[in-house]
N, C-alpha and C positions, 0 to 999 in steps of 0.2 A: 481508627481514623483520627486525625489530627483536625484538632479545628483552630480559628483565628476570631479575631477580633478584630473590628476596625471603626475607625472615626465616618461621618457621611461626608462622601461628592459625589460629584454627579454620574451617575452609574444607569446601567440600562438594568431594567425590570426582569424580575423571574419569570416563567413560564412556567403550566404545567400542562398537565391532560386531565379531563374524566374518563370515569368508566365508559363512558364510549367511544374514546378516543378525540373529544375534540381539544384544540388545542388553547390556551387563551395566556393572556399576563397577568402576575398580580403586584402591580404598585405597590405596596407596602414592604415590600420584600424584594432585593436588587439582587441582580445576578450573580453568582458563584462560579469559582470552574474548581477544577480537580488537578493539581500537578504530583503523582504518586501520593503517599497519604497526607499529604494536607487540601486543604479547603480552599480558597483563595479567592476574597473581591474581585469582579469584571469591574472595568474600569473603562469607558470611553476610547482610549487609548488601545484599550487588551481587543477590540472585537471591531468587525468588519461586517457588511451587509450581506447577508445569506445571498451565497453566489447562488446563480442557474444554475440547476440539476444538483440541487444539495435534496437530503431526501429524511425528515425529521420521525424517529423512532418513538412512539412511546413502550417505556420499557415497564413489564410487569413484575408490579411486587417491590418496584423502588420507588421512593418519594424525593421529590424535589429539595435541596439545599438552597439556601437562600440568605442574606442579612441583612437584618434589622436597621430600615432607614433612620429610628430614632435612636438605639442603643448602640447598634453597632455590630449585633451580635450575631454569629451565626448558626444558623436553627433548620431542621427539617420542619417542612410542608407536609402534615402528613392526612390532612383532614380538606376535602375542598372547602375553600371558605367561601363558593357560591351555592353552594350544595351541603348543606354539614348533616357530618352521619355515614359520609361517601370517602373515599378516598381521595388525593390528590396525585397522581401519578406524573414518576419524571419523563420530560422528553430531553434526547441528545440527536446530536444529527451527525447523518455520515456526508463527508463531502465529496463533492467531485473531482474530480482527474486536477493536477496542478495545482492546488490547494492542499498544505500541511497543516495539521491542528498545533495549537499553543497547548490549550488546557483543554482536560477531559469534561463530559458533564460530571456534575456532582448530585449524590444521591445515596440514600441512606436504605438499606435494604431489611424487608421483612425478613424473619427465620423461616429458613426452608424455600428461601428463592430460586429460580432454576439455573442454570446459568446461561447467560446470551449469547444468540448465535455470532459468527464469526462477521462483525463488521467496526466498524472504529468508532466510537460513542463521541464527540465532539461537542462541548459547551453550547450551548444555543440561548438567546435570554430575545427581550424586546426593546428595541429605542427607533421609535416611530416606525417600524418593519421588525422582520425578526433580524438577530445579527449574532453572529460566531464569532471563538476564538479561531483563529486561522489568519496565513498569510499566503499569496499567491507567489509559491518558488517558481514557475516554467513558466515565460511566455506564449508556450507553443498553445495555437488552440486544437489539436490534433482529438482532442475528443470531448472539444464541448459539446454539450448536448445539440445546439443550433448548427453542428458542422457534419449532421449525418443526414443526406438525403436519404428519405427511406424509400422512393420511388427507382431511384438510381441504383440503390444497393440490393432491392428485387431485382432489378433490370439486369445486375453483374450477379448475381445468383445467377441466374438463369442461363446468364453466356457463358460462366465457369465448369456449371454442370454439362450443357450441350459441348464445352470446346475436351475436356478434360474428364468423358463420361466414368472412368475406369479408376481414378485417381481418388483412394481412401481417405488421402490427407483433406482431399475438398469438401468428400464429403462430412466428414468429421467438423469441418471449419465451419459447412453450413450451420449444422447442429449450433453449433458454437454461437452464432449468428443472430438464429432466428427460434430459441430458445434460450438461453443466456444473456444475448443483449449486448454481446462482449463487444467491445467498441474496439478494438484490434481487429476483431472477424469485419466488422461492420467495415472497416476503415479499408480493409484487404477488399474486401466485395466492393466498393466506389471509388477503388484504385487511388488513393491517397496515405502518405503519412508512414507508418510503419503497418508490418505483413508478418502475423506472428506463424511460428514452423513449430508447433508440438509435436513431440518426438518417445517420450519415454515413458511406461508406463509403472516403470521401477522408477528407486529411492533407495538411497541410504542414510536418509536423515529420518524424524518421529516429530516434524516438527508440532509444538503443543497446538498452534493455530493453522495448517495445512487447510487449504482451501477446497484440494479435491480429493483430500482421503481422509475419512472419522472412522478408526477403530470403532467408536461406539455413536449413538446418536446424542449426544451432549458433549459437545454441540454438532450438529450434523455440520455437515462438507455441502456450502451451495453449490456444487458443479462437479460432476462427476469426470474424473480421469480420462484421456486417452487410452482404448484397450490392447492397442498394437503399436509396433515399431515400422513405421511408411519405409519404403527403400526409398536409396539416395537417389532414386532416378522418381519417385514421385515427390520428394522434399525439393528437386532441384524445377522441376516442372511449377509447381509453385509459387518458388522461388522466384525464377526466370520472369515471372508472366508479371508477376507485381514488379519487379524491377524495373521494366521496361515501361511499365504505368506509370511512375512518379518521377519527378523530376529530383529530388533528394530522397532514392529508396535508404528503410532501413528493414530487413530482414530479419527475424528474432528467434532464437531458440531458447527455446524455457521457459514454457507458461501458465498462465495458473490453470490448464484445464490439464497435466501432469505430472510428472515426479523430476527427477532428477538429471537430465538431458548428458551430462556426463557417463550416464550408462549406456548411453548410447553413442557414444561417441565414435565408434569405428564406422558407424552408418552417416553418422555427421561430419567427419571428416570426408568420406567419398561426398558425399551430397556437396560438398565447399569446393570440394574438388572440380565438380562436374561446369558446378558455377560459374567459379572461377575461367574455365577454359574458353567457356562462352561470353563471358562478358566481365570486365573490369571494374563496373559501374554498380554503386550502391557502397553498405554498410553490413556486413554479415555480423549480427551481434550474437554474441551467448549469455543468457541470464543462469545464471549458477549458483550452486551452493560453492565452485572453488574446490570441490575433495578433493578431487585426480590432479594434481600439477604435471603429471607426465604427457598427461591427456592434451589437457589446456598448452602447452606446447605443444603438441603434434596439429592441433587445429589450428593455431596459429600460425605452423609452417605450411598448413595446407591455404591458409585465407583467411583467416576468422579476423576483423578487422577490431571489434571490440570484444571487454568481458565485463560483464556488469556482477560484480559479488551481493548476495544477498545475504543480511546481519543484521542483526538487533542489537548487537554489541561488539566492541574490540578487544571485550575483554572475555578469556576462555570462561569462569565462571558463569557468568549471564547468558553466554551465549549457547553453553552446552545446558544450561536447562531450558532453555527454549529450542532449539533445535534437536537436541539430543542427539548428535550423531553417532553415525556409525565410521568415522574418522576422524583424522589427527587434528585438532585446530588451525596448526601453523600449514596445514595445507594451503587456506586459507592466502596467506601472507606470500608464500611460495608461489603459486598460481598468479598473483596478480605481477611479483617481479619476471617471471617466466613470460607473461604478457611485455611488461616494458623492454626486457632486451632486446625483444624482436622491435622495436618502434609501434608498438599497440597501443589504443587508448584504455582505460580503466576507470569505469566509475564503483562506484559501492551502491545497492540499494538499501538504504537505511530504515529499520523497521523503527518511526518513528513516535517514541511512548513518555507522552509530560510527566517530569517529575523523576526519569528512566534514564532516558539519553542524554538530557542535559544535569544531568548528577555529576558533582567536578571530577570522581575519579572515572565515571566514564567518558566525558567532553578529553581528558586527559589523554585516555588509550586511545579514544579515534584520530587524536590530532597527531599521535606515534604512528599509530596504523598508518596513516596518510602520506607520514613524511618517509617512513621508512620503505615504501613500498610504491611509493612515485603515483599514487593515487590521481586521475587528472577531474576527477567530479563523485558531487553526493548527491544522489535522487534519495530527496526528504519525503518519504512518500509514511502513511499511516499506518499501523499496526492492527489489523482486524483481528482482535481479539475481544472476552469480558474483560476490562481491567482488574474488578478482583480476583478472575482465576489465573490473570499473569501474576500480579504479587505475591497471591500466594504461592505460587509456582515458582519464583525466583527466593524467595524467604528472606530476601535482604533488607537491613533498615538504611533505608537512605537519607540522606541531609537534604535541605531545601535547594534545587536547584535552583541554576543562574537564567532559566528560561529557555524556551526553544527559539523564540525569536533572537535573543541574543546568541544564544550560542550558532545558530545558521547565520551571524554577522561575523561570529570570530573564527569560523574556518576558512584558511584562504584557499580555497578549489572553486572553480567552478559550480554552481549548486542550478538544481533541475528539479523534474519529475520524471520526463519521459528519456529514452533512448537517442540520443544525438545522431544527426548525419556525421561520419568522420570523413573529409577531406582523404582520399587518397594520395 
C-alpha cells in the first residue's frame, strides 16, 4: 500500500469501532479514503452526508487509516485510544441504490484476515454527522428506502399468489421478497418502477464476485440462484400483470438472484414474443453478460427494447480476470452494435472500483468502447467485492487516478443507476 503525506485543512474526522461494535470519531486523526493502492485525504469537498439506507460495516481484523492533523502524516489506528490495550477496528459503508462511491475505506489489515463478504466497502469519516465519499448519479427514487410501503407490498403478495396460484416465477419472486429484501421484488409486489424476470440458472462466466453462486464459502454468495428455467408463458404472465400496473413499466431480465439469461434465451425470446402480441406498452430490458451476439439479435427482433452490458472494464485484460469467461470479449462490443442497428437503446452497467476505472488507460478503453459501439448510457453502480482480493486478482500496478467524480463528468452519455423507461 502506498501512503501520502499532506499539509492540514479542514477535513472531517476518522471513525472507528470497538470490539463491540460501537461506532465513534476520533478528532486527532481526519479522514482517509482508498483509490486502488494509495491512501488519500477526505477533504470537505471529497464527501457527502450518509444518505438514508446507507448501512456502516465494521470490518474484522482491519484497522482504521487516518492523518495526522498536526504532521500531516498518514498512520494506522490500530489501538483504541479510549480503551487502550483493545483494538481499534475499521468501519466502511455500503450505500444505497443511486449512489456511486469515489473512494474506498482505508485500512490496514492484521495477518491471516479472512476475506469480506461480497458488498462495496465505501469511505465513511464524521463532520458533524457521519459523511461518505459518494455522489448521487440517478434521480430516480425507485428504491429508496422511504418508497416501499410494506403494508402494500403484503397486500400485492397476497393478490399475486391468490391471482397467479400456479406460476413458479411468483413464487420464486416472493422468496426473493420477503427473504432478501430485493427491492426490485419489493417494487414488482406495490406495482411501481421496474419488475425483475429471473430466468437462468446457468452461466458461462466464473465471475470472482458473483452474487448468487460461491464455488466455495469465502466469500459466500448472499442470495441463492434461481433453480429452474419459468416458461415463456409464466415470464410473460408476469410480465403482463406489472406492465399494466405502472405508468412507465420496465420489465428486466438478468438478475442478481441468477446466472446468465442469455442461456436462456430461446424461452426469452418466446416470453418477448408472447408480450409483445398483447401489448406495445413498457420497456422489455435484458441485463447481460453480451456473450451470444446472435442471441441478442434474435431478441431484439423479437422486442427486446433495451440491453444493458455488465463490465468492470473495456479492457479484455481486467475484465477477463474478473469475469473469467467462457467467451470471446469482443462479443461484448458485437452484441451492443447488433443492438443499435435495430434502433435499441444500450447502456453498460459499470462495476465501479476507485483507483480501477478511473486509471487513464482504462477511463481511455471505456471512452473507445462507447464511441465505437453507439453506447446511449453508463449505470455507475459499485463493485461488491474485498478490494484486496480484487487487486490481487487483477495483479496490475496502476498510476494515480483522475478520480471517479471526474471521470463520471468527462464521459459524454448519459449516466444513471437504474434501468430507463425507453420511449417507444
Amino acid at each position: 500500500m502506498r501512503y501520502a503525506r499532506c499539509m492540514y485543512e479542514p477535513q472531517p474526522s476518522l471513525v472507528f469501532a470497538d470490539q463491540a461494535g460501537n461506532i465513534m470519531d476520533f478528532e486527532p486523526l481526519a479522514m482517509v479514503g482508498r483509490s486502488g493502492d494509495y491512501f488519500l485525504p477526505m477533504h470537505d469537498d471529497d464527501v457527502i452526508p450518509l444518505p438514508p439506507g446507507s448501512q456502516l460495516y465494521v470490518l474484522p481484523d482491519r484497522h482504521p487509516v487516518g492523518v495526522d492533523r498536526e504532521t500531516g502524516e498518514i498512520m494506522a489506528l490500530r489501538e483504541n485510544p479510549f480503551e487502550p490495550g483493545t483494538p481499534a477496528l475499521a468501519v466502511a459503508v455500503f450505500l444505497p441504490a443511486a449512489y456511486t462511491q469515489t473512494y474506498l475505506g482505508a485500512w490496514e489489515k492484521d495477518a491471516g484476515a479472512g476475506v469480506l463478504p461480497l458488498f462495496a466497502y465505501t469511505a465513511v469519516g464524521w463532520r458533524d454527522g457521519f459523511v461518505t465519499s459518494a455522489l448521487r448519479v440517478d434521480p430516480s427514487r425507485r428504491q429508496d428506502p422511504d418508497q416501499f410501503d410494506h403494508a402494500r407490498i403484503r397486500a400485492g403478495i397476497q393478490n399475486w399468489q391468490k391471482d397467479l396460484p400456479g406460476n413458479r416465477l411468483v413464487k420464486h419472486l416472493v422468496h426473493c421478497a420477503t427473504v432478501y429484501g430485493c427491492p426490485a421484488a419489493l417494487n414488482l409486489f406495490q406495482g411501481r418502477e421496474e419488475g425483475p424476470l429471473p430466468t437462468s440458472p446457468g452461466c458461462n462466466a466464473g465471475c470472482l464476485g458473483c452474487i448468487s453462486l460461491q464455488e466455495t464459502c469465502e466469500p459466500p454468495s448472499p442470495q441463492e440462484r434461481i433453480v429452474f428455467v419459468p416458461t415463456p408463458q409464466e415470464i410473460a404472465e408476469v410480465a403482463l400483470r406489472h406492465i399494466a400496473a405502472v405508468d412507465e413499466p420496465v420489465v428486466s431480465f438478468g438478475q442478481g438472484c441468477e446466472g446468465e439469461p442469455l442461456l436462456a434465451a430461446d424461452v426469452i425470446r418466446e416470453s418477448i414474443r408472447i408480450i409483445r402480441s398483447r401489448t406495445k406498452k413498457g420497456t422489455i430490458n435484458l441485463n447481460s453478460n453480451a456473450s451470444l451476439s446472435t442471441k441478442i439479435a434474435e431478441l431484439a427482433d423479437a422486442g427486446l427494447d433495451s440491453l444493458r452490458i455488465s463490465m468492470n472494464s473495456a479492457r479484455s485484460e481486467t475484465y477477463r480476470a474478473y469475469f473469467r469467461p467462457r467467451y470471446a470479449f469482443e462479443e461484448l462490443a458485437q452484441s451492443a452494435r447488433e443492438m443499435k442497428r435495430r434502433g435499441k437503446f444500450v447502456s453498460i452497467n459499470l462495476f465501479v472500483f476507485p483507483g480501477l476505472t478511473d486509471a487513464p488507460k482504462e477511463a481511455l478503453a471505456l471512452r473507445e468502447f462507447i464511441t465505437h459501439n453507439g453506447v446511449d448510457m453508463i449505470q455507475w453502480r459499485n463493485l461488491n467485492i474485498d478490494p484486496d482480493l480484487y487487486l490481487e486478482t487483477l495483479g496490475q500496478r496502476l498510476p494515480a487516478g483522475i478520480g471517479i467524480r471526474d471521470l463520471i463528468g468527462r464521459i459524454p452519455v448519459r449516466r444513471g443507476y437504474f434501468n430507463p423507461h425507453v420511449p417507444r
